[in-house]
ROVOMAR-978417 format. One record per residue (C-alpha): residue number from 0; residue in three letters; x, y, z. Coordinates in Angstrom, 1 decimal. Example, Ala and Ser with C-alpha at 12.3 -4.5 7.8 and 13.67 -1.06 7.14 Angstrom:
# ROVOMAR-978417
REC pos code      X      Y      Z
REC   0  ala   12.3   -4.5    7.8
REC   1  ser   13.7   -1.1    7.1
# end
This chain:
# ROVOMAR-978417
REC pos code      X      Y      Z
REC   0  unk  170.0   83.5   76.4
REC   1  unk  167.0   84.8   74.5
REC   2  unk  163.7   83.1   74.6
REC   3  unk  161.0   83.9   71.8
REC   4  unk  158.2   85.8   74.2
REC   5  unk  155.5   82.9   72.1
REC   6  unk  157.3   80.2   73.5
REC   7  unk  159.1   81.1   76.9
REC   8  unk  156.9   83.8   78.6
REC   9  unk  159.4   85.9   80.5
REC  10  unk  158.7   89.3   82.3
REC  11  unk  159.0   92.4   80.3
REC  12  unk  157.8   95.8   80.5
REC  13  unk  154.5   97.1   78.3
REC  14  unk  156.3   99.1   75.7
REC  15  unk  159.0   96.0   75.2
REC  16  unk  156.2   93.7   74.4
REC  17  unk  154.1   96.1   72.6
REC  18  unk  157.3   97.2   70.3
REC  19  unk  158.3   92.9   69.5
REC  20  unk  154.7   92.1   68.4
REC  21  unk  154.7   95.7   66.1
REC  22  unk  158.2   93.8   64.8
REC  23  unk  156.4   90.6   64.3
REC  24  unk  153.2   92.2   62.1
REC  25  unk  155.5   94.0   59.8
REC  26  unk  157.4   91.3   59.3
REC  27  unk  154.8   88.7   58.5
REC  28  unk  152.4   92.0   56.5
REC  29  unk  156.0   91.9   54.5
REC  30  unk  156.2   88.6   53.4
REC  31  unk  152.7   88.2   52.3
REC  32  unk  153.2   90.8   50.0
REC  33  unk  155.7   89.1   48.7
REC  34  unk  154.1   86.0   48.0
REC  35  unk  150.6   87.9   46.7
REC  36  unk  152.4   89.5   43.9
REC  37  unk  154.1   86.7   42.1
REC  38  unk  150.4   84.7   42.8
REC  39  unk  148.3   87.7   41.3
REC  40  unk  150.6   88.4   37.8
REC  41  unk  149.9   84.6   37.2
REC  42  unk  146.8   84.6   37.9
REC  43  unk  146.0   87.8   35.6
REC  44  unk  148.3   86.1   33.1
REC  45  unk  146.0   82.9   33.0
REC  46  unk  142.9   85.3   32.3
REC  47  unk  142.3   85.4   28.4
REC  48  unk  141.9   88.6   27.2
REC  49  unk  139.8   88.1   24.1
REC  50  unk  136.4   87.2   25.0
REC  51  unk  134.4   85.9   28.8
REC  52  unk  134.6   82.7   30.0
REC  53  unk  131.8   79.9   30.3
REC  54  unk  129.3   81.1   28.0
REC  55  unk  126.3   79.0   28.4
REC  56  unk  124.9   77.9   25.3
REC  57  unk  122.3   75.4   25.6
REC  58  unk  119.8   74.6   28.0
REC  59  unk  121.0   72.0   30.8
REC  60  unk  119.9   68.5   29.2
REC  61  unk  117.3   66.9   31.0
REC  62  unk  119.1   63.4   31.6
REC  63  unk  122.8   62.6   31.2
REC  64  unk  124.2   61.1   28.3
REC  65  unk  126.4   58.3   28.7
REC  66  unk  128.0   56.5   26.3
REC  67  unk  125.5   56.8   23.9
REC  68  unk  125.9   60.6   23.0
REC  69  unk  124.2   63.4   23.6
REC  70  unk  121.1   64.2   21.1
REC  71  unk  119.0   66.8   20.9
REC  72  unk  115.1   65.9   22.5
REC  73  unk  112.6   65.3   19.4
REC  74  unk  108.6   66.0   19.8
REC  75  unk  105.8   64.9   17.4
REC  76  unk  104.6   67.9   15.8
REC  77  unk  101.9   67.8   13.5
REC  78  unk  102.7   64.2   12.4
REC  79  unk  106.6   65.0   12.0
REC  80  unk  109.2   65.0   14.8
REC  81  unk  110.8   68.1   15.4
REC  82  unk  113.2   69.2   17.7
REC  83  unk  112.5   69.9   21.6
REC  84  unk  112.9   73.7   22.8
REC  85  unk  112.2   75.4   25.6
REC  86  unk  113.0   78.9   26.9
REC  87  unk  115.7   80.1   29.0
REC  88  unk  117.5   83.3   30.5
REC  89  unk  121.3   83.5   29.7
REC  90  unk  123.7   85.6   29.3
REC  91  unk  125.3   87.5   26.3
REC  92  unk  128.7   88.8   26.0
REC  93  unk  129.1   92.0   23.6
REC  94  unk  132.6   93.7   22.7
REC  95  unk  132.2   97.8   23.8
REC  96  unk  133.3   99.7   20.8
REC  97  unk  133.6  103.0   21.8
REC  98  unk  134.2  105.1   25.1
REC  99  unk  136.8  104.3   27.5
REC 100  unk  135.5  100.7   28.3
REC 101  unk  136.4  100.5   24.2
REC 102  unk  137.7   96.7   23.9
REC 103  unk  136.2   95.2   26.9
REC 104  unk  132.9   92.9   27.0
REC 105  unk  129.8   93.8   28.5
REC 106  unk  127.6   91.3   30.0
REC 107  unk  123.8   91.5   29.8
REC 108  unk  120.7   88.8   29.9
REC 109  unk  118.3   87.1   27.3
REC 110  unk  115.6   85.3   26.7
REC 111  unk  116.4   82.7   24.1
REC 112  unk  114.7   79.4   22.9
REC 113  unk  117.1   76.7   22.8
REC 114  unk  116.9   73.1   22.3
REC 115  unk  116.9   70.8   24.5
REC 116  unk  119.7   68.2   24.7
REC 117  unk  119.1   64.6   26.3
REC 118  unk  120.7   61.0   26.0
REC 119  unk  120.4   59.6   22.9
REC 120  unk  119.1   56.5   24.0
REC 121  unk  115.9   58.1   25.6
REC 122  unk  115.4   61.1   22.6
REC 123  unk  111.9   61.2   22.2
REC 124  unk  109.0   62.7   24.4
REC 125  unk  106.0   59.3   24.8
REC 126  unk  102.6   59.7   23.3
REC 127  unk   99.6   58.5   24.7
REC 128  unk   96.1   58.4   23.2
REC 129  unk   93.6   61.1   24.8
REC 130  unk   90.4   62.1   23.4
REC 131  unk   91.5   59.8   19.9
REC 132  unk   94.6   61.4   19.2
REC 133  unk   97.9   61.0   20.5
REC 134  unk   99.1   63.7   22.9
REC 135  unk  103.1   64.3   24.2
REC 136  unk  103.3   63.0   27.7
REC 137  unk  104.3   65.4   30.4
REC 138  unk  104.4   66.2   34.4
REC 139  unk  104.5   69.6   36.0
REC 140  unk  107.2   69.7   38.7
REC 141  unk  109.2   72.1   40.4
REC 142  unk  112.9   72.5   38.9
REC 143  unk  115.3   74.6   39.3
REC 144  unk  116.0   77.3   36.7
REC 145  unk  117.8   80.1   36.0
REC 146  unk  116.2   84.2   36.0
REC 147  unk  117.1   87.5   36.8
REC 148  unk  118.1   89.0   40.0
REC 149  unk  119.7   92.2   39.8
REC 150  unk  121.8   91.9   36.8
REC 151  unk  122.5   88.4   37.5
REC 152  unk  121.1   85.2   36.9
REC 153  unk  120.1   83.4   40.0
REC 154  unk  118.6   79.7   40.6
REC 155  unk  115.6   79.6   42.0
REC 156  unk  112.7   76.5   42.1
REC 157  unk  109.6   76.9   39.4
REC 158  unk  106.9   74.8   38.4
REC 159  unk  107.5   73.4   35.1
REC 160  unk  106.3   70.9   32.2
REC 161  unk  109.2   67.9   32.1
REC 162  unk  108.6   65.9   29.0
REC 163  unk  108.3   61.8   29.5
REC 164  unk  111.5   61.0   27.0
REC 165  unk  112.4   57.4   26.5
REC 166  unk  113.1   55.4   23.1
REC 167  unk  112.4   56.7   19.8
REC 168  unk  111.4   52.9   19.0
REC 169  unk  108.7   53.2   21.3
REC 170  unk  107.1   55.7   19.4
REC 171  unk  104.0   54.3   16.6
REC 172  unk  104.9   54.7   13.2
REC 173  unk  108.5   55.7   14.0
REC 174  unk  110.3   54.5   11.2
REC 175  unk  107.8   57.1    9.0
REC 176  unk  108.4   59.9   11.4
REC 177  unk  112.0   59.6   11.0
REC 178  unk  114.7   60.1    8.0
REC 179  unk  115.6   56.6    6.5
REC 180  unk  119.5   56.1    6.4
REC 181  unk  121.4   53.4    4.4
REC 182  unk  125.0   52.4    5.4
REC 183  unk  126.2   50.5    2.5
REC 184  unk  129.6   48.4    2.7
REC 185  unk  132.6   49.3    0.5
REC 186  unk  135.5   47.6   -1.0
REC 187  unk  138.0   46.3    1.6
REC 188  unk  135.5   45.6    4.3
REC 189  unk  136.5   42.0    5.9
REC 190  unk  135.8   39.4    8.5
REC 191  unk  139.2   38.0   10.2
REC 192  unk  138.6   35.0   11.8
REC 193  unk  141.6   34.3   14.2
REC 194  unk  142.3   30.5   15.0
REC 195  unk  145.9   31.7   16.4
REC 196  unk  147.8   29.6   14.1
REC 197  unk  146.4   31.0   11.2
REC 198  unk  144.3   33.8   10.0
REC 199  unk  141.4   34.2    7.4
REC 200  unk  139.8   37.3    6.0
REC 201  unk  136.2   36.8    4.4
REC 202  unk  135.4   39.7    2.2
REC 203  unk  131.7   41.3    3.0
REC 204  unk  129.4   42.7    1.0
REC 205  unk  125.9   44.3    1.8
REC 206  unk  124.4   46.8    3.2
REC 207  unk  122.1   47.7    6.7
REC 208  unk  118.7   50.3    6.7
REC 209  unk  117.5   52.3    9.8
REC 210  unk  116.8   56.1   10.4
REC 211  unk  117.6   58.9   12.6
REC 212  unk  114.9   60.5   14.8
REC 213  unk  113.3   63.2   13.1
REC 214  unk  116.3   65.6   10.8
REC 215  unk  120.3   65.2   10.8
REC 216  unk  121.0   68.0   12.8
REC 217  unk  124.7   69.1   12.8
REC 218  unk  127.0   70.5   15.4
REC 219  unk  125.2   67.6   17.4
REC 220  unk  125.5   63.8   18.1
REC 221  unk  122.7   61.5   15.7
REC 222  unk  121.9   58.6   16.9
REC 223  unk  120.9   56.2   13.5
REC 224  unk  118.5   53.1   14.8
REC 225  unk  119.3   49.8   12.6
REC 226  unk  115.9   47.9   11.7
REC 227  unk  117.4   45.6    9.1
REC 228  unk  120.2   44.6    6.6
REC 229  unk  122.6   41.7    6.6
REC 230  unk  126.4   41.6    5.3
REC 231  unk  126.9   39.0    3.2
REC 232  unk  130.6   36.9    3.4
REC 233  unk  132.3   35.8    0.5
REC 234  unk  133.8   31.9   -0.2
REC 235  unk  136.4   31.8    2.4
REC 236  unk  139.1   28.8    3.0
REC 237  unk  138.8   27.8    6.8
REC 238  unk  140.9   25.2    6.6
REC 239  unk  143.2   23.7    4.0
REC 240  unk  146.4   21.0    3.8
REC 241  unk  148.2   18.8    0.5
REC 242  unk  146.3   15.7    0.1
REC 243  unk  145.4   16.4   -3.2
REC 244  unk  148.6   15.1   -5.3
REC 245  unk  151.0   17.8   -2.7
REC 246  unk  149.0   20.9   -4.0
REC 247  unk  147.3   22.7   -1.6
REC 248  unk  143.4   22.4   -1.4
REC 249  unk  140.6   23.4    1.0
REC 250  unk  139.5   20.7    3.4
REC 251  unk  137.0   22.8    4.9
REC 252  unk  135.4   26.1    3.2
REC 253  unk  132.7   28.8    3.8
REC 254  unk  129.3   28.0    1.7
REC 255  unk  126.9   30.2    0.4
REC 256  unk  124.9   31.9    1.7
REC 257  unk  127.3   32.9    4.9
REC 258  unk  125.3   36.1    6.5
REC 259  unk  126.2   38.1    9.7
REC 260  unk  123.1   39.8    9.9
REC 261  unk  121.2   42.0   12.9
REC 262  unk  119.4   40.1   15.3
REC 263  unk  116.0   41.1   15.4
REC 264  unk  115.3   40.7   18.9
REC 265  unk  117.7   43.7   20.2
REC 266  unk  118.1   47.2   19.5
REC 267  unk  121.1   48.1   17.3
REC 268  unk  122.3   51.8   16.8
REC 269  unk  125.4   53.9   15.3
REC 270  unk  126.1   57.4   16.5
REC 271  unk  127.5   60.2   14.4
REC 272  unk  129.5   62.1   17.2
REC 273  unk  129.3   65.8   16.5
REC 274  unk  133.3   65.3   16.9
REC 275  unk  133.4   63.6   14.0
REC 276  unk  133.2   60.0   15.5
REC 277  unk  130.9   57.3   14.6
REC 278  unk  130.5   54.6   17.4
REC 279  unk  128.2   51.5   16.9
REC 280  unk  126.8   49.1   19.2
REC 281  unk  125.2   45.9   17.2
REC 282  unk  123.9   42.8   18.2
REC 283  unk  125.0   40.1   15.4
REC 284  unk  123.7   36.7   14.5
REC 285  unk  126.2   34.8   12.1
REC 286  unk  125.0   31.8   10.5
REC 287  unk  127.7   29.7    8.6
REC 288  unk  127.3   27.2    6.6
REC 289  unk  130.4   24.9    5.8
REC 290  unk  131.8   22.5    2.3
REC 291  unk  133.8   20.0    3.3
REC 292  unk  135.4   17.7    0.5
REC 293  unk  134.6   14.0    0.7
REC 294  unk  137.8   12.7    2.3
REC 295  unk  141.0   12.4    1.3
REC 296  unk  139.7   10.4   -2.1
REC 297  unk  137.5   13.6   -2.9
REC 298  unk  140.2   15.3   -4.7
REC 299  unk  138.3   16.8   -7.6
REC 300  unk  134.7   15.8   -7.0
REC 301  unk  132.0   18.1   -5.5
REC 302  unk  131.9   19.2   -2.1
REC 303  unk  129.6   18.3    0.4
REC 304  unk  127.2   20.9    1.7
REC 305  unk  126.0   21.3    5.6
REC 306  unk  123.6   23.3    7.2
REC 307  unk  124.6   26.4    8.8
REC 308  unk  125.9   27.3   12.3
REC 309  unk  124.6   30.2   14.5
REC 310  unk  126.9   32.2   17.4
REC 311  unk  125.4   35.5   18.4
REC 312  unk  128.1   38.5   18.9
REC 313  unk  127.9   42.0   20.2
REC 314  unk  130.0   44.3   18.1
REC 315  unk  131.5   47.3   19.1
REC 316  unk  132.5   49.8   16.0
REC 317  unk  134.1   52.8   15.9
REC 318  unk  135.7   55.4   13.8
REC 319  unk  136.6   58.9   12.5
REC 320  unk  135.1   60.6    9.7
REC 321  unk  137.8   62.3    7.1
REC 322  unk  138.6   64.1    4.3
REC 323  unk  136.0   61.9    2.0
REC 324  unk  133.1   62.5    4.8
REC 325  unk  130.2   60.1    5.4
REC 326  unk  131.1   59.1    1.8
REC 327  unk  133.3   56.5    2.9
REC 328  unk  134.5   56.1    7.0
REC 329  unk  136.8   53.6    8.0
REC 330  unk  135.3   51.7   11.2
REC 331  unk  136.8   48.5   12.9
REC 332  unk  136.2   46.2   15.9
REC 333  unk  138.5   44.6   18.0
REC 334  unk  139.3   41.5   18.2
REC 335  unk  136.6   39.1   20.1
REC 336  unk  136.1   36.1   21.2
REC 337  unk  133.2   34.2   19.6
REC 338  unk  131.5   30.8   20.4
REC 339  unk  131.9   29.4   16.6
REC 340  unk  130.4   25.8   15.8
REC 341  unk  131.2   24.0   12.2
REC 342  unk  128.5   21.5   11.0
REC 343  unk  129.7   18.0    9.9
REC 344  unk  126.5   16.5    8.9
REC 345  unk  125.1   16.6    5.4
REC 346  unk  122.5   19.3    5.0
REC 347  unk  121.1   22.4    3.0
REC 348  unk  123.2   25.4    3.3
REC 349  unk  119.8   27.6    4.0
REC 350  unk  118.7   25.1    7.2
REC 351  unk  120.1   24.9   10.0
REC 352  unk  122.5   22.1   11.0
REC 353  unk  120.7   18.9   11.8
REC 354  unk  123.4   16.5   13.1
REC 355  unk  127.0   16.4   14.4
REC 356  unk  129.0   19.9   15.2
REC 357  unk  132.2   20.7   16.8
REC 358  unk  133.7   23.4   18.3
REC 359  unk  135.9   26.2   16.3
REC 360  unk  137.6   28.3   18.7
REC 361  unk  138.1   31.6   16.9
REC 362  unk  138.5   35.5   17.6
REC 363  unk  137.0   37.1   15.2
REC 364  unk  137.0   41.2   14.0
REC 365  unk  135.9   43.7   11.7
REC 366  unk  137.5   46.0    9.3
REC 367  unk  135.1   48.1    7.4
REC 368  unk  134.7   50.6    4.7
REC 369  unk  131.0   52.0    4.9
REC 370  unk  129.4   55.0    2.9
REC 371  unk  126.0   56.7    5.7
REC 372  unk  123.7   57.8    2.8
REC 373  unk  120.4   59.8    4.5
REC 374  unk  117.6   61.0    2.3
REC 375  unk  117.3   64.4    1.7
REC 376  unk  120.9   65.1    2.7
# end
């Protein structure tokens, strides 16, 4: 019986063993060829032909963005904000057009100023007074960047300036430094309230004011930071039945003024993605005053006013800009849960309710139509 020389040593002479392992190489040298040549067309087949891969464009961005975007870094300049640069080493990727290299791309390296690219939510570089005048904020440190070695870029540790970034709101005089933006509501923009038996849409009107650090820049994410405006809901039925002579009536309506309106003691903001996707974050107040009729015998006489209501919401919007632009953009928010209280007590729609609430357990979303007007746009 044979026994494979690997597994059952057995006595043979020098040229018997020398010939079986020359058997085994060519063998095994074989099939590897086999196997490389199927991996190698696939892998030249993946290669794109046309132009280099992973051309850097930018310089690396000094924090990571999350969910808040990526903007580009803004400086105070001579009383304006302008955007951040700072000078780099890349490479650049030119098509040959004659000789026998005719069609291929040629690598070489630059210098090029390029703007820097942070998180939106810490976009500008901090000021501090010095001397009587307010100076950008920096530290040297060593970082790690990229220069030339050879024909290639290598990464190698430099002292540098890194600029102190953090809120734009932080900055004095901000809203003067920055262009003013208007997102005004249009037609079909509604408030659902959801009490899972029924639903009710309130039709809103108004408008919201902020601005966007320094210029809209495009091909990049602007961040817009909301300072003030309220939406305004229209005379909604909340709850109605047929006590009045079998004809249906409203027990229990929306009064005037009914505001959802910004609360002033957070930091709202909506993002126009360089994608084309707008993304808000908004921290709502909604104060609702109610008109209830005067019992079941108040078929036909006045209502009865109440003071208004408050529950505080954070409202998540998104969107997609289309074929009408900024002009008009559909955005919505998902349905919600939201801590709703209706006054009972008699009371000026304009104070807040003095006396007896109760409980409406509601979900409550948005559908909205807006037009994003900035000046000088």
């Amino acid at each position: 019986m044979w026994r494979h020389p690997l597994l059952f040593p057995v006595k043979m002479c020098s040229s018997m063993r020398m010939s079986l392992w020359t058997a085994i190489f060519a063998r095994a040298a074989r099939a590897v060829r086999t196997l490389a040549l199927p991996c190698c067309v696939a892998l030249l087949a993946a290669i794109p032909a046309a132009a280099p891969a992973a051309i850097p464009t930018a310089a690396p961005a000094l924090k990571k963005g999350g969910t808040a975007g990526i903007c580009v870094a803004q400086t105070v300049k001579k009383g304006k904000l302008v955007p951040l640069r700072q000078s780099v080493y890349r490479y650049r990727y030119t098509r040959v057009k004659r000789g026998r290299n005719k069609g291929k791309f040629r690598r070489t390296i630059i210098r090029a100023t390029v703007q820097v690219k942070t998180s939106c939510i810490t976009q500008c570089v901090q000021l501090r007074k010095k001397g009587g005048a307010l100076q950008p904020v920096f530290r040297t440190r060593r970082v790690s960047v990229l220069e030339p070695r050879r024909g290639r870029l290598v990464k190698v540790k430099r002292l540098r300036r890194v600029w102190l970034l953090g809120p734009c709101a932080s900055l004095p005089s901000i809203e003067t430094l920055g262009t003013p933006v208007t997102i005004r509501l249009l037609d079909q923009s509604t408030l659902t309230f959801d009490f899972s038996a029924f639903k009710r849409d309130a039709p809103l009107t108004g408008a919201l004011k902020g601005y966007i650090p320094g210029k809209l820049l495009p091909d990049v994410d602007n961040q817009i930071i909301l300072t003030s405006g309220s939406f305004q809901l229209g005379k909604t039925t909340m709850f109605n039945d047929k006590v009045c002579g079998g004809v249906i009536s409203d027990s229990i309506r929306t009064a005037d003024p009914s505001v959802l309106k910004l609360d002033a003691g957070k930091q709202s903001t909506l993002t126009l993605g360089a994608n084309g996707k707008l993304t808000a974050v908004t921290y709502t107040v909604l104060s609702l005053p109610l008109e209830l009729r005067n019992g079941d015998d108040g078929c036909g006489r006045p209502y009865i006013t109440t003071g208004y209501s408050s529950a505080s919401e954070t409202m998540r919007l998104s969107g997609t800009v289309g074929a009408q632009g900024l002009a008009q953009v559909p955005i919505r928010m998902p349905a919600a849960d939201i801590d709703l209280l209706g006054c009972l007590s008699p009371g000026v729609t304009t104070q807040a309710c003095n006396g007896f609430q109760i409980p409406l357990p509601a979900t409550v979303s948005l559908s909205l139509v807006v037009a994003v007007v900035a000046e000088g746009t």
